[in-house]
Backbone as XML, in Angstrom:
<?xml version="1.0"?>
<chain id="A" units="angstrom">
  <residue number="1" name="UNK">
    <atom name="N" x="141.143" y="78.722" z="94.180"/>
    <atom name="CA" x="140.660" y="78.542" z="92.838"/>
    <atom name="C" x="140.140" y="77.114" z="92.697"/>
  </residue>
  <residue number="2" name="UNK">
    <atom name="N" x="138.904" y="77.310" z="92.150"/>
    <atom name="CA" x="138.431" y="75.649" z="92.190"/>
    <atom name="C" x="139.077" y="74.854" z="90.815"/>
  </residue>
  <residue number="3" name="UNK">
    <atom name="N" x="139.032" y="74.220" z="90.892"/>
    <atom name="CA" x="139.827" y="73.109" z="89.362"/>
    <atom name="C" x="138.492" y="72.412" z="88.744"/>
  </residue>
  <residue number="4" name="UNK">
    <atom name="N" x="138.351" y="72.573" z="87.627"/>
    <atom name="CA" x="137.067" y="72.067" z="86.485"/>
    <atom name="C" x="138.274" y="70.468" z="85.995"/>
  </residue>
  <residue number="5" name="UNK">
    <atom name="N" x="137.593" y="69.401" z="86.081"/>
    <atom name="CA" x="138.018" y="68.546" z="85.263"/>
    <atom name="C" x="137.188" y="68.403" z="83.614"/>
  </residue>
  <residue number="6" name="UNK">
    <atom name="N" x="138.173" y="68.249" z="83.347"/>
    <atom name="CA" x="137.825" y="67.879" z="81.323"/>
    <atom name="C" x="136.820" y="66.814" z="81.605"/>
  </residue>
  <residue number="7" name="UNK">
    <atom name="N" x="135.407" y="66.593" z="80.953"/>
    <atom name="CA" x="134.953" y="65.525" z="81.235"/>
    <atom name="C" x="134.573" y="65.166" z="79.743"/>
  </residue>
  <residue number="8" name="UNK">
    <atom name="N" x="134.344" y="64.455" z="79.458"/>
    <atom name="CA" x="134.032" y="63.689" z="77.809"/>
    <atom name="C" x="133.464" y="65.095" z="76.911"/>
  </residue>
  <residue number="9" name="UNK">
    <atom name="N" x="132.518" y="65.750" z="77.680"/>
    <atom name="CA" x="131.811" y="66.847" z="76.655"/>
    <atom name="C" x="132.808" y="67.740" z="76.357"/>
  </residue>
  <residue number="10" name="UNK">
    <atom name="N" x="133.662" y="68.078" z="77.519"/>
    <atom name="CA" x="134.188" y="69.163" z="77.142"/>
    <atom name="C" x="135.492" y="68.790" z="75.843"/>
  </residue>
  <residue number="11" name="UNK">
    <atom name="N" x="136.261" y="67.528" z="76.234"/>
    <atom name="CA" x="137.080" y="66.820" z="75.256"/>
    <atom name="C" x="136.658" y="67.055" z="73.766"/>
  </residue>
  <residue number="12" name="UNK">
    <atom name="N" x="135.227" y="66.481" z="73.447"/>
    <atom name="CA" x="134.605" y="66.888" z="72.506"/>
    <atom name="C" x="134.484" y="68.172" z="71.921"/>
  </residue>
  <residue number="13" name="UNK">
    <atom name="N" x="134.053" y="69.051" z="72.902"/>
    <atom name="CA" x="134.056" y="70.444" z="72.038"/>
    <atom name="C" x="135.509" y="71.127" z="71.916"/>
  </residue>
  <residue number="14" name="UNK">
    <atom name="N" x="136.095" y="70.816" z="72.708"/>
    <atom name="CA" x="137.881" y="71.331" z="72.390"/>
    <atom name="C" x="138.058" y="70.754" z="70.956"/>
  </residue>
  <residue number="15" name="UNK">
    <atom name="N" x="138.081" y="69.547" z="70.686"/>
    <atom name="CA" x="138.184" y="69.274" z="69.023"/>
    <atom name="C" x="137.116" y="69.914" z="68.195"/>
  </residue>
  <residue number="16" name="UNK">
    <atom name="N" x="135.815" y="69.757" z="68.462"/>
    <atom name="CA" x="135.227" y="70.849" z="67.365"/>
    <atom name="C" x="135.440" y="72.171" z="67.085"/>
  </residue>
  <residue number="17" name="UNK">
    <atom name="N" x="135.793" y="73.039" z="68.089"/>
    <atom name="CA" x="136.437" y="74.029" z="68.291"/>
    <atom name="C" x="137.699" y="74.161" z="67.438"/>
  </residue>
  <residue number="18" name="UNK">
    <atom name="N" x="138.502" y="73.355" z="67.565"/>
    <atom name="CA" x="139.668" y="73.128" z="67.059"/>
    <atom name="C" x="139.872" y="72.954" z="65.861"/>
  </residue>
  <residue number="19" name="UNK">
    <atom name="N" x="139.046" y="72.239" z="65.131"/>
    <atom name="CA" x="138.593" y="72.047" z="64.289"/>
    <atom name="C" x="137.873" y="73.110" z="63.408"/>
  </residue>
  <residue number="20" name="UNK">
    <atom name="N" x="137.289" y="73.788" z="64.105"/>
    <atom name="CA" x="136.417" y="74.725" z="63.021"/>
    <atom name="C" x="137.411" y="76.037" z="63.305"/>
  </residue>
  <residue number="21" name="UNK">
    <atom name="N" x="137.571" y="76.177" z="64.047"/>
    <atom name="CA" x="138.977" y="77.671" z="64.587"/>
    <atom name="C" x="139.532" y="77.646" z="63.865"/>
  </residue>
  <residue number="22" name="UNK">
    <atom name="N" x="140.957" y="76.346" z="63.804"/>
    <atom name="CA" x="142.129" y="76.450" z="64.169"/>
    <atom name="C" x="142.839" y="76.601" z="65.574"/>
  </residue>
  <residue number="23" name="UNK">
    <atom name="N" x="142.088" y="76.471" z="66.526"/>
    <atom name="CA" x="142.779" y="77.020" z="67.146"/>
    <atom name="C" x="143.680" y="76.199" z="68.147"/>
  </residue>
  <residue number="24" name="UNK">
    <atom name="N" x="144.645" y="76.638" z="69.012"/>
    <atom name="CA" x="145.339" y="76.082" z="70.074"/>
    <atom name="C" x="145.033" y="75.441" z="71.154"/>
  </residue>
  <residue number="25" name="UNK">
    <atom name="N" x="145.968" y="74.388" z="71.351"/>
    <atom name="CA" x="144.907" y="73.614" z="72.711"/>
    <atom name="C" x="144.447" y="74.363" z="73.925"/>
  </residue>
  <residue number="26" name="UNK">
    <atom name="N" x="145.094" y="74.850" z="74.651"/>
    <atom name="CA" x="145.361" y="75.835" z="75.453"/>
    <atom name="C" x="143.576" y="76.705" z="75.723"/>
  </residue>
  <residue number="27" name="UNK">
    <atom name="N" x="143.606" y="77.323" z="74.177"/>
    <atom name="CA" x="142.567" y="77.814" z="73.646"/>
    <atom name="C" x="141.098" y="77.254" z="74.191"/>
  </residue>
  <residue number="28" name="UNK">
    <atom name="N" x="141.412" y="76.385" z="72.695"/>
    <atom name="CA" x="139.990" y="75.366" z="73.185"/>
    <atom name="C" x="139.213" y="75.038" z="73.824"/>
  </residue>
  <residue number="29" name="UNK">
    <atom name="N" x="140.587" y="74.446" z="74.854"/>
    <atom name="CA" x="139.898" y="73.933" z="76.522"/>
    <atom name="C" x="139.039" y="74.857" z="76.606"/>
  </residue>
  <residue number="30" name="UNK">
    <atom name="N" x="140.055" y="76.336" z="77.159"/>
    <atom name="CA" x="139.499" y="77.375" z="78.183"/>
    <atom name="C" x="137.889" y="77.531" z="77.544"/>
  </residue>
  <residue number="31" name="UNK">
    <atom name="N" x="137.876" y="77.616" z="75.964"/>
    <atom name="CA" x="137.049" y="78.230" z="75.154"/>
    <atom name="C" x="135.814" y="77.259" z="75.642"/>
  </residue>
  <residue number="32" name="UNK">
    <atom name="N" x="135.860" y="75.802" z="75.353"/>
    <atom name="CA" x="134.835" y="74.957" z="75.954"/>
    <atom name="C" x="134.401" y="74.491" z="76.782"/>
  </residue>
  <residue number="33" name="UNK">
    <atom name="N" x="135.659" y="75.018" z="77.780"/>
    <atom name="CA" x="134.830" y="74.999" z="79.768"/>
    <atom name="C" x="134.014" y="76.075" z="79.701"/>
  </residue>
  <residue number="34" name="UNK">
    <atom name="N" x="134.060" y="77.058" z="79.239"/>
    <atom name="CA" x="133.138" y="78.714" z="79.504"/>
    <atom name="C" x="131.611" y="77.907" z="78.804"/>
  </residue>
  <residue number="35" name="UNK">
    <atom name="N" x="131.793" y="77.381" z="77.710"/>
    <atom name="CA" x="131.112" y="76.959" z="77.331"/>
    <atom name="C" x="129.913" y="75.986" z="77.678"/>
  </residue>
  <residue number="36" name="UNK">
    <atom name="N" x="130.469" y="75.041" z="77.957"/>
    <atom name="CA" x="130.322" y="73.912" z="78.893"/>
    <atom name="C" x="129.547" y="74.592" z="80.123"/>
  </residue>
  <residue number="37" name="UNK">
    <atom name="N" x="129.894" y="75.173" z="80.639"/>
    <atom name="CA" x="129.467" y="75.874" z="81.884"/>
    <atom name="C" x="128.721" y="76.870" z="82.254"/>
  </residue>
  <residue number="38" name="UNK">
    <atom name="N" x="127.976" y="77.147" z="80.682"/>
    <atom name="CA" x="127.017" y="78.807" z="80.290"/>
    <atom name="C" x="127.876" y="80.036" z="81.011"/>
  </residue>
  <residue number="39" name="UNK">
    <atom name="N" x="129.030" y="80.207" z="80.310"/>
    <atom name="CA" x="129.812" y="81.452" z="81.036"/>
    <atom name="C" x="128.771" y="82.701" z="80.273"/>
  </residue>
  <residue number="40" name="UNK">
    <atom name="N" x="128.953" y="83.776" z="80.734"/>
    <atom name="CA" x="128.350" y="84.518" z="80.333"/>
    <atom name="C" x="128.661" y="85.301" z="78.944"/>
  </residue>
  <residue number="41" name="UNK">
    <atom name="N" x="130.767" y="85.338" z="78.868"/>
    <atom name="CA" x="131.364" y="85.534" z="78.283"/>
    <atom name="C" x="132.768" y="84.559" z="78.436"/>
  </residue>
  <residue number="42" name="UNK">
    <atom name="N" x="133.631" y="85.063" z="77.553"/>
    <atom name="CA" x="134.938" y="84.801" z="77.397"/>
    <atom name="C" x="136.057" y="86.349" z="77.655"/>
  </residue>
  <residue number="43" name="UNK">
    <atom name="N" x="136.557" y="86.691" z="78.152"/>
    <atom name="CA" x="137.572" y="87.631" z="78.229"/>
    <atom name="C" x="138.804" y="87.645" z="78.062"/>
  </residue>
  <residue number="44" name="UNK">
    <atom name="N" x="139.295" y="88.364" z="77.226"/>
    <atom name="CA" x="140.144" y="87.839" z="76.520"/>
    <atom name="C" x="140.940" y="89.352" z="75.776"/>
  </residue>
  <residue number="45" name="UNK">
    <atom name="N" x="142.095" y="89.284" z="75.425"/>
    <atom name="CA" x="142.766" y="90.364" z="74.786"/>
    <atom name="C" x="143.521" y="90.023" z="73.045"/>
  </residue>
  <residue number="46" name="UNK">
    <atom name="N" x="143.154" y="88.605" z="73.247"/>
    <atom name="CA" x="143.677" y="87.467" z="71.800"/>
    <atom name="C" x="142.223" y="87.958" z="70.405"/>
  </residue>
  <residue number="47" name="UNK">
    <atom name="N" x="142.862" y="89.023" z="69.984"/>
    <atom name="CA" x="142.028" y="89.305" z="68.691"/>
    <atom name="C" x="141.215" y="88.425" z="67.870"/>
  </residue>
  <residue number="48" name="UNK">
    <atom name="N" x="142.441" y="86.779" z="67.559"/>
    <atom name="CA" x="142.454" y="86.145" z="67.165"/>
    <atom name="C" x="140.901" y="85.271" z="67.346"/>
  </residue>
  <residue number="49" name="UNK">
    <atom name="N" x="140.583" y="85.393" z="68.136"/>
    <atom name="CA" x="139.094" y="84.700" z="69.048"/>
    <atom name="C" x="137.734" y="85.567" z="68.980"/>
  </residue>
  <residue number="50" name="UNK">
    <atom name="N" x="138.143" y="86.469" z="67.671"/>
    <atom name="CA" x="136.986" y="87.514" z="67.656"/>
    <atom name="C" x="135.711" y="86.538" z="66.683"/>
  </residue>
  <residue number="51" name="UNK">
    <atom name="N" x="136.437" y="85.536" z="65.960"/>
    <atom name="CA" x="135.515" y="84.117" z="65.303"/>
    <atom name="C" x="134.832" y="83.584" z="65.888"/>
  </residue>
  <residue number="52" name="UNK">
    <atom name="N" x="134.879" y="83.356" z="66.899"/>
    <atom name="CA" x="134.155" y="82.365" z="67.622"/>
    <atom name="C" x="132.850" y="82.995" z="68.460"/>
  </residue>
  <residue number="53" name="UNK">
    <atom name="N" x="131.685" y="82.260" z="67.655"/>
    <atom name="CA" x="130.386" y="82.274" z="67.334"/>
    <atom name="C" x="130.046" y="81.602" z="68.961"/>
  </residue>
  <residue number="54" name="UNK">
    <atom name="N" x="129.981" y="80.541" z="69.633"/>
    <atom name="CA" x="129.384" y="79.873" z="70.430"/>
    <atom name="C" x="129.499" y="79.935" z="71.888"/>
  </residue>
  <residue number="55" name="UNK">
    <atom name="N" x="130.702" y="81.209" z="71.831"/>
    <atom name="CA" x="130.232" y="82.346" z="73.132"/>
    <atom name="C" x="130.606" y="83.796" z="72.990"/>
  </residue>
  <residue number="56" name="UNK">
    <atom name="N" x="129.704" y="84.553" z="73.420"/>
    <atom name="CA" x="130.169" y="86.043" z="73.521"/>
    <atom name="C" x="131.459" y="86.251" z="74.087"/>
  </residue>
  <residue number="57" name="UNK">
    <atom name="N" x="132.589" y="86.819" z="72.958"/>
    <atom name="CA" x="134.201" y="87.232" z="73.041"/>
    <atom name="C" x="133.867" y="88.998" z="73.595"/>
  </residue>
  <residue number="58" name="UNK">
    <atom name="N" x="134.872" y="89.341" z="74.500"/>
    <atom name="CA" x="134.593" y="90.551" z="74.946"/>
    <atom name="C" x="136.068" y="90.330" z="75.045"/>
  </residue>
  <residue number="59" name="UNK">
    <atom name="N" x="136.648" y="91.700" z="74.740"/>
    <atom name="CA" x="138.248" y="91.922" z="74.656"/>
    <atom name="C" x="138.490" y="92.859" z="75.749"/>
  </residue>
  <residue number="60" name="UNK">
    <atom name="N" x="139.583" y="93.639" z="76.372"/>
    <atom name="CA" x="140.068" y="93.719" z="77.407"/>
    <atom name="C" x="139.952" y="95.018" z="77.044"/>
  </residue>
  <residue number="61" name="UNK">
    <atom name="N" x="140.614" y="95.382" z="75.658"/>
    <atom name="CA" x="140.574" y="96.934" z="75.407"/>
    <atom name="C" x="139.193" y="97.358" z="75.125"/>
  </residue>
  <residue number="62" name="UNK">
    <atom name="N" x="138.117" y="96.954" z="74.967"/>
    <atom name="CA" x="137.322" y="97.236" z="74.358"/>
    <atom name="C" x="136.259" y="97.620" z="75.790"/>
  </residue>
  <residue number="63" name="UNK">
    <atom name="N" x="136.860" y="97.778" z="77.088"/>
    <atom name="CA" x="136.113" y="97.853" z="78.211"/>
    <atom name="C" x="136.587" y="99.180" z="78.677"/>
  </residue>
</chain>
C-alpha cells in the first residue's frame, strides 16, 4: 500500500470540509486526499457523507 502524505492543500481542504460538513477528522482527510488526487469517487457505507458535493459519494449498498 503506498502512503499519501498530507501536504499543505490537502490540510486545507480537511478544514474546509470540516467546516462546511461537520465532519470528523478521520473523514476529511480521506474525503480530501480522493479529492486532492481526482479520485473518481469516494466509497463508502457512512450515509452521513451523502452531503458532500465535491466528490461523487457511491455507497456500498447501493452497488
Amino acid at each position: 500500500m503506498e502512503m499519501i502524505d498530507i501536504n499543505p492543500h490537502i490540510a486545507k481542504m480537511t478544514a474546509r470540509l470540516r467546516a462546511a460538513y461537520s465532519l470528523k477528522i478521520p473523514d476529511a482527510i480521506q474525503l480530501a486526499t480522493g479529492i486532492y488526487h481526482s479520485a473518481d469517487c469516494f466509497l463508502t457505507n457512512d450515509k452521513r457523507l451523502k452531503a458532500i458535493k465535491e466528490i461523487t459519494i457511491v455507497f456500498l449498498d447501493d452497488l
